[in-house]
C-alpha positions as CSV (number, residue, x, y, z in Angstrom):
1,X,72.8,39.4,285.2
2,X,75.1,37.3,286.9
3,X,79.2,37.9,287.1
4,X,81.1,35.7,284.9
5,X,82.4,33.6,287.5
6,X,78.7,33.0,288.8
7,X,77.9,32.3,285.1
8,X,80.2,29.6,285.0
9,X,79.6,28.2,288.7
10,X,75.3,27.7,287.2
11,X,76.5,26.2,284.6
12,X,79.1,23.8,286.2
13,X,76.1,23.1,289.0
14,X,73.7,22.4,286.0
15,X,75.8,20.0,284.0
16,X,77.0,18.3,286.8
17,X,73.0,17.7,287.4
18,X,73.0,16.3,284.1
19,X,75.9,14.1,284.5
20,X,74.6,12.4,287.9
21,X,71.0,12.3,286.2
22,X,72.4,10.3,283.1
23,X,69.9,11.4,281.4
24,X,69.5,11.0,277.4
25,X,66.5,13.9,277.1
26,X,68.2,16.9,276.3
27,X,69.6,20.2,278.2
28,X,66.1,21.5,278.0
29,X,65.0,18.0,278.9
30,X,62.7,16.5,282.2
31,X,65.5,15.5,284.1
32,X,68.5,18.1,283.7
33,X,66.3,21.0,285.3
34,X,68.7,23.5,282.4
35,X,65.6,25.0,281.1
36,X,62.1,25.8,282.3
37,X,61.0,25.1,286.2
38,X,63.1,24.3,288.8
39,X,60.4,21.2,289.4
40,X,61.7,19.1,285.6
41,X,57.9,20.1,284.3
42,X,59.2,20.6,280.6
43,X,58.9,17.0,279.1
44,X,60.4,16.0,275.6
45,X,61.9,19.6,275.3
46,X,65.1,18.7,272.8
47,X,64.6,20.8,269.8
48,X,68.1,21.4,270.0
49,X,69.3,18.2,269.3
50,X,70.4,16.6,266.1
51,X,70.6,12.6,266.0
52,X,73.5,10.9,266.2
53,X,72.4,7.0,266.2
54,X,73.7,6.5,262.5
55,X,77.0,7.9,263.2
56,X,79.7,5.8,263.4
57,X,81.6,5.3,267.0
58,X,78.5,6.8,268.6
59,X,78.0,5.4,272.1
60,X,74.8,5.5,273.1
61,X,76.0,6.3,277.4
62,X,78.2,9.5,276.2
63,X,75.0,10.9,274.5
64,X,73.0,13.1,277.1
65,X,71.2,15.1,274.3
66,X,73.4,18.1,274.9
67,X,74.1,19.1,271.5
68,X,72.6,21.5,268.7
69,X,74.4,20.2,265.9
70,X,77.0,17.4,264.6
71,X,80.3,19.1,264.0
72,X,81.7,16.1,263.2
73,X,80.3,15.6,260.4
74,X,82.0,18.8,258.6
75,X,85.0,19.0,260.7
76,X,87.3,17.5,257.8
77,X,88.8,15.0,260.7
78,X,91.3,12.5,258.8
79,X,92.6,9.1,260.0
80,X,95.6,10.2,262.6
81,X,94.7,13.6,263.6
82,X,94.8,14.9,266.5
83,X,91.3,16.2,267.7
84,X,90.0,18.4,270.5
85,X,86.8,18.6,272.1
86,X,86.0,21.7,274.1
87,X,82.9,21.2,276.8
88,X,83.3,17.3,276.0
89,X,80.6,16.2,278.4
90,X,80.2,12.0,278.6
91,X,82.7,12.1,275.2
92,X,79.8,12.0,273.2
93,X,81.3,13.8,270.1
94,X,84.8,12.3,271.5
95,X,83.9,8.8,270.6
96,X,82.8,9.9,266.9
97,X,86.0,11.2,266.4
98,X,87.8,8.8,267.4
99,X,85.6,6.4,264.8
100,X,87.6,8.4,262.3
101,X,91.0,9.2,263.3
102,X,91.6,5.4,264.0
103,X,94.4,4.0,265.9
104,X,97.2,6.5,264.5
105,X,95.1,10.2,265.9
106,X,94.3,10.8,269.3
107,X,91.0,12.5,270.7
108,X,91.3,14.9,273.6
109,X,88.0,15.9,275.4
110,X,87.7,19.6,277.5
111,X,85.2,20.1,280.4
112,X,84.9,21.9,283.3
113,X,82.7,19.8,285.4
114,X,84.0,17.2,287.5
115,X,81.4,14.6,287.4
116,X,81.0,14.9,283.2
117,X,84.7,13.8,283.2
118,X,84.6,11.4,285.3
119,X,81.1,9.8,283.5
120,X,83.4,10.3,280.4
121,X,86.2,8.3,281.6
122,X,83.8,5.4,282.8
123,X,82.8,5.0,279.5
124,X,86.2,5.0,277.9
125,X,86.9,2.4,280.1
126,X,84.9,0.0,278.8
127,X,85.4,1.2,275.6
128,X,89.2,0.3,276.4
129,X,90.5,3.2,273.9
130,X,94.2,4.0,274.9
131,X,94.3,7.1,272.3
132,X,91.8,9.1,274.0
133,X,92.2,11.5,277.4
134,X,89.4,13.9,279.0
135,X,90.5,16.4,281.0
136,X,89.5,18.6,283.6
137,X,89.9,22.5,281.8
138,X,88.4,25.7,281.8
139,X,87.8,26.9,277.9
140,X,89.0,30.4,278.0
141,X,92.4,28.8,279.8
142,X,92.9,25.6,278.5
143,X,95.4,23.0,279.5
144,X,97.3,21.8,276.7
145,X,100.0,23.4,274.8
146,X,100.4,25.8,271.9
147,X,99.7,24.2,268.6
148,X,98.5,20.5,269.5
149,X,95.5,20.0,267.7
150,X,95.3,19.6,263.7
151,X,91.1,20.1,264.1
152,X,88.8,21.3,267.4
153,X,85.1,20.6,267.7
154,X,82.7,21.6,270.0
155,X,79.2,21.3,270.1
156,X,76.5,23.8,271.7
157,X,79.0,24.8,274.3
158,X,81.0,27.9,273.5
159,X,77.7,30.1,274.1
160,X,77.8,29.2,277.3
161,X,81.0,30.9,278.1
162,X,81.1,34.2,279.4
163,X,84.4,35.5,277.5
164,X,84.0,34.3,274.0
165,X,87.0,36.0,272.9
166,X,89.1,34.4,274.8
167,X,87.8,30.9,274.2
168,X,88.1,31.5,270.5
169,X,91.9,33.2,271.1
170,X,92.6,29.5,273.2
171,X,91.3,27.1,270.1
172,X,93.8,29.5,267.5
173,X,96.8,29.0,270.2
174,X,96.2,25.2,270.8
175,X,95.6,24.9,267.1
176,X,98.2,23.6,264.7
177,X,99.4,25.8,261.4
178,X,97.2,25.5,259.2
179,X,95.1,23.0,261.5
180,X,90.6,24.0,261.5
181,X,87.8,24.3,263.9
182,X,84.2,23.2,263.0
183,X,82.1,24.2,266.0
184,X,78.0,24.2,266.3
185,X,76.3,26.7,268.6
186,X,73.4,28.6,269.6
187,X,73.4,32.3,268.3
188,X,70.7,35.3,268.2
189,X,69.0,36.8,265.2
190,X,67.9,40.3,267.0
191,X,66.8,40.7,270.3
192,X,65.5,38.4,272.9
193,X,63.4,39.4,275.8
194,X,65.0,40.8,278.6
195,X,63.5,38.0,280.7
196,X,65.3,35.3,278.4
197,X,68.7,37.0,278.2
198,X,69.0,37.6,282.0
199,X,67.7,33.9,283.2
200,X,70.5,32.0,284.6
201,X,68.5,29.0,284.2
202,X,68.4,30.1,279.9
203,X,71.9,30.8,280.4
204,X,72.7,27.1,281.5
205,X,70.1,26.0,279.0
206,X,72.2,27.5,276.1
207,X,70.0,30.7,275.5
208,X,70.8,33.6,277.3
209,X,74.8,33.2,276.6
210,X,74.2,33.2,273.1
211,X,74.9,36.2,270.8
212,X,73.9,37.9,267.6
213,X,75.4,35.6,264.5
214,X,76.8,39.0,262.9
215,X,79.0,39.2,266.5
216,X,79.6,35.7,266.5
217,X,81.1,35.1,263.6
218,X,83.1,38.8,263.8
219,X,85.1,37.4,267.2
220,X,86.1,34.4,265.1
221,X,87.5,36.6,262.5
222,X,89.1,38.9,265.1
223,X,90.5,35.9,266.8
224,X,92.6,35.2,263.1
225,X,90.8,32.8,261.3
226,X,90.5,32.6,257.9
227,X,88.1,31.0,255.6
228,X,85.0,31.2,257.8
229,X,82.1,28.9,256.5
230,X,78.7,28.4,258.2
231,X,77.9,25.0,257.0
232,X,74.6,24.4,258.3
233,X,72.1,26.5,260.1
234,X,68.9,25.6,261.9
235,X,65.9,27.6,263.9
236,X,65.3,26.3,267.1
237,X,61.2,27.3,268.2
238,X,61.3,27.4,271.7
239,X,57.9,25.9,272.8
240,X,55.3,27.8,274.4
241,X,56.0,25.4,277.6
242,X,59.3,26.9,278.4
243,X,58.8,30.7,277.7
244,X,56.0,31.1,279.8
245,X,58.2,30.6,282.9
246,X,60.1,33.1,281.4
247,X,57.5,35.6,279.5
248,X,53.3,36.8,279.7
249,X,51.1,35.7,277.3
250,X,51.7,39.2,275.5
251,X,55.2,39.3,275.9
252,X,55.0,35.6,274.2
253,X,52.5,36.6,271.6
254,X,55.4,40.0,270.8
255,X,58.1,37.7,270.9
256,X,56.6,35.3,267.7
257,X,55.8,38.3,266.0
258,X,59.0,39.6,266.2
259,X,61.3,38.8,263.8
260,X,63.8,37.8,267.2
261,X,64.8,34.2,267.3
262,X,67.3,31.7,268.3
263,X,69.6,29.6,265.6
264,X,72.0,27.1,265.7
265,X,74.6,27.3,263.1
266,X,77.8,24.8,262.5
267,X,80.8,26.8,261.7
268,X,84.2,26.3,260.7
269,X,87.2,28.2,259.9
270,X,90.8,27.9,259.7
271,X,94.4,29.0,261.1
């Protein structure tokens, strides 16, 4: 498997893809190349994604289908907070918080590829808000102060970085006292295939980062939060399609046997 700072440098490379693609299929879609063959043969592939068209503030330009969940939507955001998004992309989840902290809050999006913030801040522009800022940051150093943010979200991102102590250690220092988190990810119920976990083209499609739930949700507590809640879970059936790049026919037949698979959960906790 690749170093850490590899890790990171595929996945900035992939998502920056995305970003220049515009594309609204998914990180597993036909045009973002994150999952399957190198040739965008995986079509429709966005079992990941939940759907955010009935949300209000959703912007239909910030949503490149890169999500597995809507944290939003259990996050507990009130009207004047002060919200972070790590891994903010096109300021997809951004733009629905901003729908609810109002004029009053402010909305600070995280990412660490060039060309997703600057797609992001073309479509703040001609949304004209004033109250939100995206910023170029890494999440396991971020660049805001201690104790800034009443609530952070994030959405199908934190499994993609390689020291997932540290990230959570960054959202408890920029976090307020008594401020929350509500994050939704991909993790791991047993083991995956040895071809899946070592893939850099899994890892950049949200897979082969992820961990076991049990590890998961034990760095959060480590990290110092308290009252940790998984408020929604989902399986996510990787189609035949995409592990046969990865996997044999047997190997694929072992794999649905097993009782392996690959779960997105939306979990919150707080300081």
């Amino acid at each position: 498997m690749e170093t850490k700072s590899e890790i990171k440098q595929i996945v900035k490379e992939k998502y920056g893809e995305i970003a220049k693609a515009s594309s609204n299929t998914g990180c597993c879609g036909p045009n973002s190349s994150c999952c399957g063959t190198s040739d965008n043969s995986i079509v429709g592939y966005t079992v990941m994604k939940d759907e955010y068209d009935n949300l209000n503030g959703y912007v239909a330009e910030a949503d490149l289908g890169l999500g597995c969940g809507l944290p939003t939507e259990y996050a507990g955001i009130k009207e004047g907070n002060t919200v972070v998004d790590l891994g903010s992309g096109a300021g997809n989840d951004v733009f629905v918080a901003r729908a609810i902290v109002g004029d009053n809050g402010k909305v600070i999006g995280i990412d660490m590829t060039e060309e997703m913030i600057e797609k992001a801040n073309r479509n703040n522009s001609r949304l004209g808000y004033t109250n939100v800022e995206f910023k170029l940051g890494d999440i396991e150093n971020l660049p805001l102060e201690d104790g800034v943010a009443d609530v952070v979200v994030s959405n199908c991102v934190l499994n993609l970085v390689p020291d997932k102590k540290k990230a959570f250690a960054e959202i408890y220092r920029i976090l307020k006292p008594g401020g929350h988190f509500c994050v939704s990810d991909i993790v791991i119920k047993g083991e995956l295939p040895a071809n899946l976990k070592k893939s850099a083209e899994m890892y950049a499609g949200c897979v082969a980062g992820a961990i076991e739930q049990n590890e998961y949700l034990g760095i959060i507590k480590d990290a110092g939060f308290k009252n940790i809640v998984i408020n929604k879970t989902k399986v996510i059936d990787l189609p035949d399609e995409v592990l046969k790049d990865y996997l044999s026919d047997s190997e694929i037949k072992l794999y649905r046997k097993s009782d392996s698979g690959i779960i997105s959960i939306t979990v919150s906790a707080n300081k």
